[in-house]
C-alpha positions as CSV (number, residue, x, y, z in Angstrom):
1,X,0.0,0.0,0.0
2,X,3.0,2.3,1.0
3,X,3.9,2.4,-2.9
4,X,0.6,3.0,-4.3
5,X,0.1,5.8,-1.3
6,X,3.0,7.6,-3.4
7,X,1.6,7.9,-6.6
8,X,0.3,11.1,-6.1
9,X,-2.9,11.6,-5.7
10,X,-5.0,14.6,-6.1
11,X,-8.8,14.2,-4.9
12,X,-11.3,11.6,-3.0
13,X,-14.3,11.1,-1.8
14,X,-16.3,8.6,0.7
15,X,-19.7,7.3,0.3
16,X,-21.7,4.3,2.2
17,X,-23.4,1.9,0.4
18,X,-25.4,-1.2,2.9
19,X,-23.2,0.3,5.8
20,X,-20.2,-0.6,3.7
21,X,-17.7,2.2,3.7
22,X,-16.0,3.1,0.6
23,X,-13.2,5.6,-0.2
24,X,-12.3,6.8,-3.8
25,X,-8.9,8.5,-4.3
26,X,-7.9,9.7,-8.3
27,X,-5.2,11.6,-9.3
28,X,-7.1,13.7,-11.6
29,X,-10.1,15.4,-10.0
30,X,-12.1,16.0,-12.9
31,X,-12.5,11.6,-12.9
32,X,-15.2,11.9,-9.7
33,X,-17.5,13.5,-12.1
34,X,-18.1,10.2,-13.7
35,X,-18.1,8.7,-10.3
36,X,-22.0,9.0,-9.2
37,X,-23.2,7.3,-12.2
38,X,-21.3,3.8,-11.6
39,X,-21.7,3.5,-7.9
40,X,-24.0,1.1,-6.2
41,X,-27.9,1.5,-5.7
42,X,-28.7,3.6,-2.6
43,X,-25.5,5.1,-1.9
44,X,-24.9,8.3,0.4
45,X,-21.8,10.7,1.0
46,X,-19.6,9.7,4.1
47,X,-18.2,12.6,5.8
48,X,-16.1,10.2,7.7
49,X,-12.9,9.2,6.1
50,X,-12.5,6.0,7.9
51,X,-13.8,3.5,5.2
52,X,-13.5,-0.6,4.7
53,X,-12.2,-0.1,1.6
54,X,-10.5,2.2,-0.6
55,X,-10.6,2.3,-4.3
56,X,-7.6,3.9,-6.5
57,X,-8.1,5.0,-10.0
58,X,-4.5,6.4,-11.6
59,X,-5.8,7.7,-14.7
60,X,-2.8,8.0,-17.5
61,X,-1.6,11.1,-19.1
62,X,0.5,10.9,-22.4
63,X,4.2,11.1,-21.9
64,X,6.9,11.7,-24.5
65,X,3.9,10.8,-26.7
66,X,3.5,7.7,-25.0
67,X,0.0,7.1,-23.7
68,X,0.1,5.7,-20.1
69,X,-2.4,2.7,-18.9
70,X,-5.5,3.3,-16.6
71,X,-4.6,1.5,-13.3
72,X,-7.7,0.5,-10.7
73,X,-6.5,-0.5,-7.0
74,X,-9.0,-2.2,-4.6
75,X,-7.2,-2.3,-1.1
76,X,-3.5,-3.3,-2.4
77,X,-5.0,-5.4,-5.6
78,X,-5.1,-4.3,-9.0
79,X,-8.2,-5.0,-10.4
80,X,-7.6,-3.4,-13.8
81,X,-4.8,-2.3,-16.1
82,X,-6.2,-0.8,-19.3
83,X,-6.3,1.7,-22.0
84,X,-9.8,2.6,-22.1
85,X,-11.3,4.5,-19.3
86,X,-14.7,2.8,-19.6
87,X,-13.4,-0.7,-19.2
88,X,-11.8,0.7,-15.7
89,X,-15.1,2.0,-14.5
90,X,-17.2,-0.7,-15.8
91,X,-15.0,-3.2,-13.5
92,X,-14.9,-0.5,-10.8
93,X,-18.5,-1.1,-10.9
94,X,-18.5,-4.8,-10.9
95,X,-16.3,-5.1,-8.3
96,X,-17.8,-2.7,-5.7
97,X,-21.2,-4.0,-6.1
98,X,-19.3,-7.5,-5.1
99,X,-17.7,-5.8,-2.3
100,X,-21.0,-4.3,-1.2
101,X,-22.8,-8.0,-1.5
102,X,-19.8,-10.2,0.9
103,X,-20.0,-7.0,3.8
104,X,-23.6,-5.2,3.7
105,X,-24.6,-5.2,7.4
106,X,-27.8,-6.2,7.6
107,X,-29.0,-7.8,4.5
108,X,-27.9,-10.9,3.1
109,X,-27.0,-10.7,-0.9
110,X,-27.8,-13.6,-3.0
111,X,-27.0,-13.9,-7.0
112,X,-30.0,-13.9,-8.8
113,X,-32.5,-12.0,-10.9
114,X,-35.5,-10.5,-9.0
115,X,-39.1,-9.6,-10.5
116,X,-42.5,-8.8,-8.7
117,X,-46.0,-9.8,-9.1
118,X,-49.4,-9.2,-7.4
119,X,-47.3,-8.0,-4.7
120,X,-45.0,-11.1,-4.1
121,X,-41.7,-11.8,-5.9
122,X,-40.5,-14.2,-8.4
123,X,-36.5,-14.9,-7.6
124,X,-34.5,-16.5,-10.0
125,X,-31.2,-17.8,-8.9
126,X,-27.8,-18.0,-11.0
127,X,-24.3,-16.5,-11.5
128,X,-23.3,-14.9,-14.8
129,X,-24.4,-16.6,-17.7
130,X,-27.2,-18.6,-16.6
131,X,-29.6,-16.5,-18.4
132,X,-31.2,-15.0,-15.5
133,X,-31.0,-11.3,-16.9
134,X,-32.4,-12.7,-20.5
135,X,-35.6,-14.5,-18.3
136,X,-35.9,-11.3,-15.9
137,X,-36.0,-9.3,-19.3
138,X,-38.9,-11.3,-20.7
139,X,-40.8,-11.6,-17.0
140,X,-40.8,-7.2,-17.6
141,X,-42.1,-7.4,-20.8
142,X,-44.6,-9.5,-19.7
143,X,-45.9,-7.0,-16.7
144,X,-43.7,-7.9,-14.5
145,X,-42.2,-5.1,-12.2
146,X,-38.0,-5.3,-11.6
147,X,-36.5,-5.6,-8.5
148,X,-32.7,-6.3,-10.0
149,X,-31.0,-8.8,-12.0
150,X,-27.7,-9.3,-10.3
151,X,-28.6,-9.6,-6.7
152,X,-32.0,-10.5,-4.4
153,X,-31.0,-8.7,-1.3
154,X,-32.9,-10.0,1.6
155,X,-33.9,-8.7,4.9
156,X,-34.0,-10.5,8.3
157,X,-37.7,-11.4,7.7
158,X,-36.8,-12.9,4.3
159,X,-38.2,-10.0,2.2
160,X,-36.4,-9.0,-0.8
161,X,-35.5,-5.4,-1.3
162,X,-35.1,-3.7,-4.9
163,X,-31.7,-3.3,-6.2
164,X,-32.3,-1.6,-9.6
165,X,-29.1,-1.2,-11.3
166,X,-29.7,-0.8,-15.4
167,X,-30.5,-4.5,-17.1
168,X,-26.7,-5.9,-18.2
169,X,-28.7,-7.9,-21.5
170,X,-26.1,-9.7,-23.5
171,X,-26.1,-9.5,-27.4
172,X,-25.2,-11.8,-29.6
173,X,-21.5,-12.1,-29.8
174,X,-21.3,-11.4,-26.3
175,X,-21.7,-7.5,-26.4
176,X,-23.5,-6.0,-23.1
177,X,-26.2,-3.9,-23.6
178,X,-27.3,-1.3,-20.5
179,X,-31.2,-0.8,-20.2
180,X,-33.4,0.1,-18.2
181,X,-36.7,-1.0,-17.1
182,X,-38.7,2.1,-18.5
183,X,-37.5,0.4,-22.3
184,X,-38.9,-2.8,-21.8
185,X,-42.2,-1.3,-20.6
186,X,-41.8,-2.1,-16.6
187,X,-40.9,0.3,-14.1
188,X,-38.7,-0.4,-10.9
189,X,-40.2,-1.6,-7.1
190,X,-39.7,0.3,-4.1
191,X,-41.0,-1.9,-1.2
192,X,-39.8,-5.0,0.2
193,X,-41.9,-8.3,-1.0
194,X,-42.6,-11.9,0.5
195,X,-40.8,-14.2,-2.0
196,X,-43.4,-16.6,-3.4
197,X,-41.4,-18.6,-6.3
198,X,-38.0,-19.6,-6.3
199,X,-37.0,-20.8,-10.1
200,X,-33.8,-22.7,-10.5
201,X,-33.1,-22.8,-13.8
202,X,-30.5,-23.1,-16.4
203,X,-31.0,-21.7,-20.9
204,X,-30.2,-25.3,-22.7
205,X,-31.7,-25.0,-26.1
206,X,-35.1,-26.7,-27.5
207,X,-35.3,-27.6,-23.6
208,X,-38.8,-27.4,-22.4
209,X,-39.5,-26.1,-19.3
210,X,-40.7,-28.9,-17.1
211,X,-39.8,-28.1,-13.7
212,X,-39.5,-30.6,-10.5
213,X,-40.8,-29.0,-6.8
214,X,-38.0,-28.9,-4.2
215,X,-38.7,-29.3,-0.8
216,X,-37.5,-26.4,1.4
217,X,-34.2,-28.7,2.6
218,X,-33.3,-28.7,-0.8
219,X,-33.9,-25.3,-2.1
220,X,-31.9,-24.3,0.7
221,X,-28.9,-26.0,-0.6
222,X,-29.6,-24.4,-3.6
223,X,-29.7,-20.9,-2.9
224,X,-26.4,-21.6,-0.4
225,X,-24.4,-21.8,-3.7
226,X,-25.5,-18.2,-4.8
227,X,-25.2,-16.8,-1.4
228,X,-22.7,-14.2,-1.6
229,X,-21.6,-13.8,2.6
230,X,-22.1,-17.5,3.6
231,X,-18.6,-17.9,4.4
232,X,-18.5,-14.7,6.3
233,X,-21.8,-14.6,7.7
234,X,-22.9,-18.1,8.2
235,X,-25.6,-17.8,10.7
236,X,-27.3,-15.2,9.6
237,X,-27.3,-16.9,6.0
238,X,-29.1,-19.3,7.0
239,X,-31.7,-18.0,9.0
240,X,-32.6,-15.6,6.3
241,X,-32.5,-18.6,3.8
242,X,-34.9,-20.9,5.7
243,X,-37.2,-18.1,6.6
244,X,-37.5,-17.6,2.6
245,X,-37.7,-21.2,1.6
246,X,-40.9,-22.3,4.3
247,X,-42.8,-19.5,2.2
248,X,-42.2,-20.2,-1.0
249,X,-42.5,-22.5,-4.1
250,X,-39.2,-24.0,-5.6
251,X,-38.8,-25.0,-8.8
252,X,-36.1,-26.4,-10.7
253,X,-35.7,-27.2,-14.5
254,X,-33.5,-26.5,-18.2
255,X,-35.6,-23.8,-19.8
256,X,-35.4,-23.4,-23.4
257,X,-36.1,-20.1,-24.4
258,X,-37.3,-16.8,-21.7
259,X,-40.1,-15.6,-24.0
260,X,-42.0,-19.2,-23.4
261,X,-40.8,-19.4,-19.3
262,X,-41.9,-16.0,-18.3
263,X,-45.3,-16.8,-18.7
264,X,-45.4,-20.0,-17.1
265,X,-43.9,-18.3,-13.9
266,X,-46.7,-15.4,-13.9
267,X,-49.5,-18.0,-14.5
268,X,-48.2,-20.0,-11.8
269,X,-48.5,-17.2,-9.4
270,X,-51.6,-15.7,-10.3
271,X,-53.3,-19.4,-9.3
272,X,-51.1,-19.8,-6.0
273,X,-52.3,-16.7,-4.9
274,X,-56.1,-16.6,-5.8
Protein backbone atom coordinates (compact mmCIF):
# COMPACT_ATOMS: atom_id res chain seq x y z
CA UNK A 1 0.00 0.00 0.00
CA UNK A 2 3.00 2.28 0.99
CA UNK A 3 3.87 2.36 -2.89
CA UNK A 4 0.64 2.96 -4.29
CA UNK A 5 0.06 5.85 -1.26
CA UNK A 6 3.04 7.57 -3.40
CA UNK A 7 1.61 7.90 -6.63
CA UNK A 8 0.28 11.08 -6.06
CA UNK A 9 -2.86 11.63 -5.69
CA UNK A 10 -4.96 14.56 -6.07
CA UNK A 11 -8.79 14.25 -4.91
CA UNK A 12 -11.32 11.61 -2.97
CA UNK A 13 -14.29 11.14 -1.83
CA UNK A 14 -16.29 8.59 0.74
CA UNK A 15 -19.67 7.29 0.30
CA UNK A 16 -21.73 4.32 2.23
CA UNK A 17 -23.37 1.92 0.42
CA UNK A 18 -25.42 -1.15 2.92
CA UNK A 19 -23.17 0.27 5.80
CA UNK A 20 -20.20 -0.62 3.68
CA UNK A 21 -17.69 2.18 3.66
CA UNK A 22 -16.05 3.05 0.63
CA UNK A 23 -13.16 5.63 -0.17
CA UNK A 24 -12.26 6.81 -3.77
CA UNK A 25 -8.91 8.53 -4.30
CA UNK A 26 -7.94 9.68 -8.29
CA UNK A 27 -5.23 11.62 -9.34
CA UNK A 28 -7.06 13.66 -11.61
CA UNK A 29 -10.14 15.41 -9.95
CA UNK A 30 -12.14 15.95 -12.94
CA UNK A 31 -12.53 11.57 -12.90
CA UNK A 32 -15.16 11.90 -9.66
CA UNK A 33 -17.51 13.48 -12.10
CA UNK A 34 -18.12 10.15 -13.67
CA UNK A 35 -18.07 8.69 -10.33
CA UNK A 36 -21.98 8.99 -9.20
CA UNK A 37 -23.21 7.27 -12.17
CA UNK A 38 -21.26 3.81 -11.62
CA UNK A 39 -21.75 3.53 -7.88
CA UNK A 40 -24.00 1.08 -6.25
CA UNK A 41 -27.93 1.52 -5.67
CA UNK A 42 -28.68 3.56 -2.62
CA UNK A 43 -25.47 5.06 -1.93
CA UNK A 44 -24.92 8.31 0.39
CA UNK A 45 -21.80 10.66 1.04
CA UNK A 46 -19.55 9.66 4.11
CA UNK A 47 -18.17 12.64 5.84
CA UNK A 48 -16.07 10.18 7.65
CA UNK A 49 -12.88 9.21 6.07
CA UNK A 50 -12.53 6.03 7.91
CA UNK A 51 -13.78 3.49 5.22
CA UNK A 52 -13.49 -0.58 4.74
CA UNK A 53 -12.17 -0.11 1.56
CA UNK A 54 -10.52 2.17 -0.63
CA UNK A 55 -10.59 2.32 -4.33
CA UNK A 56 -7.64 3.93 -6.53
CA UNK A 57 -8.09 5.02 -10.00
CA UNK A 58 -4.47 6.42 -11.56
CA UNK A 59 -5.79 7.67 -14.70
CA UNK A 60 -2.82 8.01 -17.51
CA UNK A 61 -1.57 11.13 -19.10
CA UNK A 62 0.53 10.90 -22.40
CA UNK A 63 4.16 11.09 -21.86
CA UNK A 64 6.88 11.71 -24.49
CA UNK A 65 3.87 10.78 -26.66
CA UNK A 66 3.53 7.70 -24.95
CA UNK A 67 0.03 7.07 -23.66
CA UNK A 68 0.08 5.73 -20.11
CA UNK A 69 -2.36 2.74 -18.87
CA UNK A 70 -5.48 3.26 -16.57
CA UNK A 71 -4.59 1.49 -13.28
CA UNK A 72 -7.66 0.50 -10.66
CA UNK A 73 -6.52 -0.46 -7.04
CA UNK A 74 -9.00 -2.23 -4.57
CA UNK A 75 -7.24 -2.31 -1.05
CA UNK A 76 -3.47 -3.33 -2.37
CA UNK A 77 -5.03 -5.39 -5.56
CA UNK A 78 -5.11 -4.26 -9.01
CA UNK A 79 -8.16 -5.03 -10.42
CA UNK A 80 -7.61 -3.39 -13.78
CA UNK A 81 -4.78 -2.30 -16.05
CA UNK A 82 -6.23 -0.77 -19.34
CA UNK A 83 -6.33 1.69 -22.02
CA UNK A 84 -9.82 2.58 -22.13
CA UNK A 85 -11.33 4.46 -19.31
CA UNK A 86 -14.68 2.77 -19.59
CA UNK A 87 -13.35 -0.66 -19.17
CA UNK A 88 -11.77 0.71 -15.68
CA UNK A 89 -15.07 2.05 -14.51
CA UNK A 90 -17.16 -0.67 -15.77
CA UNK A 91 -15.01 -3.15 -13.48
CA UNK A 92 -14.86 -0.51 -10.83
CA UNK A 93 -18.52 -1.13 -10.89
CA UNK A 94 -18.52 -4.79 -10.86
CA UNK A 95 -16.27 -5.09 -8.29
CA UNK A 96 -17.81 -2.70 -5.71
CA UNK A 97 -21.25 -3.99 -6.14
CA UNK A 98 -19.33 -7.45 -5.06
CA UNK A 99 -17.75 -5.79 -2.33
CA UNK A 100 -21.00 -4.28 -1.23
CA UNK A 101 -22.79 -7.98 -1.47
CA UNK A 102 -19.79 -10.19 0.91
CA UNK A 103 -19.96 -7.04 3.75
CA UNK A 104 -23.55 -5.20 3.66
CA UNK A 105 -24.55 -5.19 7.37
CA UNK A 106 -27.83 -6.25 7.65
CA UNK A 107 -28.96 -7.79 4.47
CA UNK A 108 -27.91 -10.94 3.07
CA UNK A 109 -26.98 -10.69 -0.92
CA UNK A 110 -27.76 -13.57 -2.98
CA UNK A 111 -27.02 -13.86 -6.96
CA UNK A 112 -30.05 -13.90 -8.78
CA UNK A 113 -32.53 -11.95 -10.94
CA UNK A 114 -35.46 -10.49 -8.97
CA UNK A 115 -39.08 -9.61 -10.52
CA UNK A 116 -42.50 -8.77 -8.73
CA UNK A 117 -45.99 -9.82 -9.08
CA UNK A 118 -49.41 -9.22 -7.40
CA UNK A 119 -47.25 -7.98 -4.66
CA UNK A 120 -44.96 -11.15 -4.13
CA UNK A 121 -41.73 -11.77 -5.93
CA UNK A 122 -40.48 -14.23 -8.39
CA UNK A 123 -36.53 -14.93 -7.55
CA UNK A 124 -34.53 -16.51 -9.97
CA UNK A 125 -31.22 -17.83 -8.87
CA UNK A 126 -27.78 -17.97 -11.05
CA UNK A 127 -24.27 -16.48 -11.50
CA UNK A 128 -23.31 -14.91 -14.82
CA UNK A 129 -24.40 -16.62 -17.66
CA UNK A 130 -27.19 -18.63 -16.63
CA UNK A 131 -29.60 -16.48 -18.44
CA UNK A 132 -31.25 -14.99 -15.52
CA UNK A 133 -30.96 -11.35 -16.93
CA UNK A 134 -32.39 -12.70 -20.47
CA UNK A 135 -35.61 -14.53 -18.35
CA UNK A 136 -35.86 -11.28 -15.90
CA UNK A 137 -36.04 -9.27 -19.34
CA UNK A 138 -38.87 -11.29 -20.69
CA UNK A 139 -40.77 -11.56 -17.04
CA UNK A 140 -40.82 -7.23 -17.59
CA UNK A 141 -42.11 -7.42 -20.81
CA UNK A 142 -44.61 -9.47 -19.68
CA UNK A 143 -45.88 -6.95 -16.74
CA UNK A 144 -43.70 -7.85 -14.46
CA UNK A 145 -42.16 -5.11 -12.24
CA UNK A 146 -38.00 -5.26 -11.55
CA UNK A 147 -36.49 -5.57 -8.45
CA UNK A 148 -32.67 -6.33 -9.96
CA UNK A 149 -30.98 -8.82 -11.98
CA UNK A 150 -27.67 -9.28 -10.33
CA UNK A 151 -28.59 -9.63 -6.67
CA UNK A 152 -32.04 -10.51 -4.37
CA UNK A 153 -30.99 -8.73 -1.33
CA UNK A 154 -32.85 -9.97 1.57
CA UNK A 155 -33.91 -8.70 4.95
CA UNK A 156 -34.00 -10.48 8.34
CA UNK A 157 -37.74 -11.39 7.73
CA UNK A 158 -36.80 -12.92 4.28
CA UNK A 159 -38.24 -10.00 2.20
CA UNK A 160 -36.43 -9.00 -0.78
CA UNK A 161 -35.52 -5.44 -1.34
CA UNK A 162 -35.13 -3.71 -4.88
CA UNK A 163 -31.75 -3.25 -6.18
CA UNK A 164 -32.30 -1.60 -9.58
CA UNK A 165 -29.14 -1.17 -11.31
CA UNK A 166 -29.71 -0.82 -15.39
CA UNK A 167 -30.46 -4.54 -17.11
CA UNK A 168 -26.72 -5.86 -18.22
CA UNK A 169 -28.65 -7.87 -21.51
CA UNK A 170 -26.12 -9.69 -23.50
CA UNK A 171 -26.14 -9.52 -27.36
CA UNK A 172 -25.21 -11.79 -29.64
CA UNK A 173 -21.45 -12.09 -29.76
CA UNK A 174 -21.29 -11.38 -26.34
CA UNK A 175 -21.75 -7.46 -26.45
CA UNK A 176 -23.52 -6.04 -23.08
CA UNK A 177 -26.19 -3.91 -23.62
CA UNK A 178 -27.31 -1.35 -20.47
CA UNK A 179 -31.20 -0.80 -20.24
CA UNK A 180 -33.41 0.12 -18.24
CA UNK A 181 -36.72 -0.98 -17.14
CA UNK A 182 -38.72 2.10 -18.52
CA UNK A 183 -37.52 0.41 -22.31
CA UNK A 184 -38.90 -2.84 -21.77
CA UNK A 185 -42.22 -1.34 -20.56
CA UNK A 186 -41.83 -2.12 -16.63
CA UNK A 187 -40.86 0.33 -14.14
CA UNK A 188 -38.69 -0.38 -10.90
CA UNK A 189 -40.16 -1.61 -7.13
CA UNK A 190 -39.66 0.33 -4.12
CA UNK A 191 -40.97 -1.86 -1.18
CA UNK A 192 -39.81 -4.98 0.15
CA UNK A 193 -41.94 -8.34 -1.03
CA UNK A 194 -42.58 -11.92 0.47
CA UNK A 195 -40.78 -14.18 -1.96
CA UNK A 196 -43.42 -16.65 -3.45
CA UNK A 197 -41.41 -18.62 -6.27
CA UNK A 198 -37.97 -19.61 -6.35
CA UNK A 199 -37.02 -20.82 -10.10
CA UNK A 200 -33.75 -22.70 -10.48
CA UNK A 201 -33.08 -22.79 -13.84
CA UNK A 202 -30.48 -23.14 -16.42
CA UNK A 203 -31.01 -21.68 -20.86
CA UNK A 204 -30.22 -25.33 -22.69
CA UNK A 205 -31.72 -24.96 -26.09
CA UNK A 206 -35.09 -26.66 -27.50
CA UNK A 207 -35.27 -27.58 -23.56
CA UNK A 208 -38.75 -27.39 -22.37
CA UNK A 209 -39.53 -26.07 -19.32
CA UNK A 210 -40.66 -28.87 -17.12
CA UNK A 211 -39.80 -28.15 -13.74
CA UNK A 212 -39.52 -30.64 -10.50
CA UNK A 213 -40.78 -28.98 -6.83
CA UNK A 214 -38.02 -28.86 -4.20
CA UNK A 215 -38.67 -29.29 -0.84
CA UNK A 216 -37.55 -26.42 1.37
CA UNK A 217 -34.24 -28.75 2.55
CA UNK A 218 -33.28 -28.71 -0.80
CA UNK A 219 -33.86 -25.28 -2.09
CA UNK A 220 -31.87 -24.33 0.73
CA UNK A 221 -28.95 -26.04 -0.58
CA UNK A 222 -29.57 -24.38 -3.59
CA UNK A 223 -29.73 -20.93 -2.87
CA UNK A 224 -26.43 -21.60 -0.38
CA UNK A 225 -24.44 -21.80 -3.66
CA UNK A 226 -25.51 -18.17 -4.77
CA UNK A 227 -25.15 -16.75 -1.35
CA UNK A 228 -22.70 -14.23 -1.56
CA UNK A 229 -21.64 -13.85 2.60
CA UNK A 230 -22.11 -17.45 3.64
CA UNK A 231 -18.59 -17.85 4.37
CA UNK A 232 -18.52 -14.74 6.28
CA UNK A 233 -21.80 -14.59 7.71
CA UNK A 234 -22.86 -18.05 8.21
CA UNK A 235 -25.55 -17.77 10.69
CA UNK A 236 -27.26 -15.25 9.58
CA UNK A 237 -27.29 -16.90 5.95
CA UNK A 238 -29.10 -19.34 7.03
CA UNK A 239 -31.67 -18.01 9.04
CA UNK A 240 -32.60 -15.58 6.33
CA UNK A 241 -32.48 -18.64 3.79
CA UNK A 242 -34.93 -20.86 5.69
CA UNK A 243 -37.16 -18.08 6.56
CA UNK A 244 -37.47 -17.63 2.57
CA UNK A 245 -37.72 -21.18 1.58
CA UNK A 246 -40.85 -22.29 4.34
CA UNK A 247 -42.80 -19.46 2.20
CA UNK A 248 -42.23 -20.24 -1.00
CA UNK A 249 -42.48 -22.48 -4.14
CA UNK A 250 -39.16 -24.03 -5.59
CA UNK A 251 -38.80 -25.02 -8.84
CA UNK A 252 -36.05 -26.45 -10.70
CA UNK A 253 -35.68 -27.18 -14.47
CA UNK A 254 -33.49 -26.54 -18.19
CA UNK A 255 -35.60 -23.79 -19.80
CA UNK A 256 -35.36 -23.36 -23.44
CA UNK A 257 -36.08 -20.12 -24.44
CA UNK A 258 -37.29 -16.82 -21.74
CA UNK A 259 -40.13 -15.59 -23.96
CA UNK A 260 -41.97 -19.21 -23.36
CA UNK A 261 -40.78 -19.45 -19.35
CA UNK A 262 -41.86 -16.04 -18.29
CA UNK A 263 -45.33 -16.76 -18.71
CA UNK A 264 -45.37 -20.00 -17.14
CA UNK A 265 -43.87 -18.27 -13.93
CA UNK A 266 -46.74 -15.36 -13.93
CA UNK A 267 -49.50 -17.99 -14.51
CA UNK A 268 -48.18 -20.02 -11.77
CA UNK A 269 -48.53 -17.21 -9.44
CA UNK A 270 -51.64 -15.72 -10.33
CA UNK A 271 -53.25 -19.43 -9.30
CA UNK A 272 -51.14 -19.78 -5.97
CA UNK A 273 -52.26 -16.73 -4.86
CA UNK A 274 -56.12 -16.56 -5.78
Amino acid sequence: MAKIDRLGWAAGTCFASYGVRFGVRVNQPEVLKRLPQHLPPGWKPSPSSQVDRLYSLLVGRPQARVRRYNLLYSGVARRARTMDLDELFETFESDLRFQVAAAARRKIFVHAGVVAWRGRAIVLPGRSFSGKTTLVAELLRAGATYYSDEFAVLDERGRVHPFPKLLSVREEGGAIRKCSPEAMGSFTGAKPLPVAVIALSHYRARARWRPSRLSAGQGLLALLASTVPVRRRPEASLGVLQRVVSQAIILKGKRGEAAEVAPALLNLLEQETR
